[in-house]
N, C-alpha and C positions, 0 to 999 in steps of 0.2 A: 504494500500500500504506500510504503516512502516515494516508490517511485512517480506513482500515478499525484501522489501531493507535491512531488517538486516539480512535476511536469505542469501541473496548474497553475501553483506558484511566477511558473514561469510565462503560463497564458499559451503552451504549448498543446498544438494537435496530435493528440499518435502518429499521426503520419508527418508530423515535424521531427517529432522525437524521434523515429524512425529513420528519418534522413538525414538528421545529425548522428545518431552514430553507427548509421551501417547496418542496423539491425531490421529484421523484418516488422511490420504492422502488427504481424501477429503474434508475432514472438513478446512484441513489448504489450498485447491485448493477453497474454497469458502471463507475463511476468507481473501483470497489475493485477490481474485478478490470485495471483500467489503463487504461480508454477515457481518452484526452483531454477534459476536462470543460470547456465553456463560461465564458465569464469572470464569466458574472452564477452559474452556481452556486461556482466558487470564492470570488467575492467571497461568499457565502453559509456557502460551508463556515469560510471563515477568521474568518466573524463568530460562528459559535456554536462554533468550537472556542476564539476567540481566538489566533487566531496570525497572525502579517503574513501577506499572502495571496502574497506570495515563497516563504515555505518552500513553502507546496501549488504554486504555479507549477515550482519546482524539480523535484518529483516527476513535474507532466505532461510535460515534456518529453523525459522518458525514451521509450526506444520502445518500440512495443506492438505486441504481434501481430494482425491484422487477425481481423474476424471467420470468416471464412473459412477461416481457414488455424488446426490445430492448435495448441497449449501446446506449448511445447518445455521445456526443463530448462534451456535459459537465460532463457526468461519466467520460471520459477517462483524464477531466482535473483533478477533483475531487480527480481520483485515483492517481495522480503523484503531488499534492500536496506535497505530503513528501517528495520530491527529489529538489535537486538542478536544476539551470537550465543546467548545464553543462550536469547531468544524464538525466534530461529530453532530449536532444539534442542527447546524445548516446544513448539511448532507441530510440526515434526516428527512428535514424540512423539503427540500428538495424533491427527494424520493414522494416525500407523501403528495405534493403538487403535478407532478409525472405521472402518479398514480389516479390521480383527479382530475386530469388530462385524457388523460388515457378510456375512464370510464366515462367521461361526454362523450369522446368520440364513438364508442361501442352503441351507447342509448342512441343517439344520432343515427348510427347506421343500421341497429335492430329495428328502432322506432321506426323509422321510412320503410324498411322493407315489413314491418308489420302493415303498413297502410298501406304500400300496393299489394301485397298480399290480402289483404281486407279489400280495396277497392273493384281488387279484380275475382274476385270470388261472391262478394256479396255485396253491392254499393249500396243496397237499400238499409243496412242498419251497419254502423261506424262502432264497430266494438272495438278498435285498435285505440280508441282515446284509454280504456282504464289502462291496459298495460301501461302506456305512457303515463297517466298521471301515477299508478304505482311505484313505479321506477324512477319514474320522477321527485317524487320524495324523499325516495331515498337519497337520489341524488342531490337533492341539496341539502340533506343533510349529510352528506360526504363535503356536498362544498363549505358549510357552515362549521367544520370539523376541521377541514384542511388548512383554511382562511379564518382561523379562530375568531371568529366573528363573537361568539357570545363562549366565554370561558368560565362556563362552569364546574368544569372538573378541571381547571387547568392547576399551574403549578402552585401557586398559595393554598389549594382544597386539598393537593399532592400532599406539601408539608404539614398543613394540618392533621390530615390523618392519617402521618407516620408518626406526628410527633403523639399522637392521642394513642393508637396502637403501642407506641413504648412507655406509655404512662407519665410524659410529660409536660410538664405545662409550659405553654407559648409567653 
């Protein structure tokens, strides 16, 4: 994960990073996601980031989950180790806005094909509006969640009821 944060750092695209040191796109798209990286591309990456090629060594020796086998929630900790908790928190943030991105486009393109499948099967009665307004709900309760619009479980309700669960007072 060091790698992919200096490359940010830097405002660099994998395929920059890749053309500064020789290495392939996808070599450097598996070295971020955790693959073990060769010595001659470390000694590479640590020449155009500048950094002793130790701190990157530090990093591959972490373990990684094989190709095969699923991302667990302790890869995705493993892998954000090297960040602050602040980055960890905009990463986060991040992820869950991609993710609420992502699910308008889907209701967009089910929603429409619910309605020419509706229109062209039966135009005399429009049953394609409940799915949409059910879905629809949800959906803006994903966006009201995402875009913490009203914080009510947010981080003060957090502290409060840890600090209440270990028996002490605020």
């Amino acid at each position: 994960m060091i790698v992919r944060k200096l490359r940010l750092q830097r405002g660099w695209s994998q395929e920059q990073l890749a053309q500064l040191t020789g290495l392939s796109v996808r070599t450097i798209q598996r070295i971020e996601r955790g693959q073990n990286p060769g010595l001659e591309s470390l000694n590479a990456l640590a020449a155009v980031f500048e950094v002793p090629l130790s701190q990157l060594q530090t990093e591959s020796d972490m373990p990684t989950h094989t190709s095969d086998s699923q991302p667990t929630a302790d890869d995705a900790v493993s892998r954000d180790a090297g960040l602050s908790p602040q980055e960890q928190q905009v990463m986060e943030q991040v992820r869950d806005i991609k993710g609420f991105y992502s699910h308008c486009i889907k209701y967009v393109l089910i929603i429409s094909l619910l309605f020419v499948i509706n229109l062209s099967t039966s135009p005399g009665y429009i049953w394609a509006w409940w799915p949409m307004l059910g879905w629809g709900v949800g959906l803006a309760c994903h966006g009201l969640n995402v875009f913490e619009v009203f914080q009510f479980f947010g981080p003060a309700w957090e502290k409060r009821q840890i600090e209440k669960r270990l028996g002490r007072k605020l």
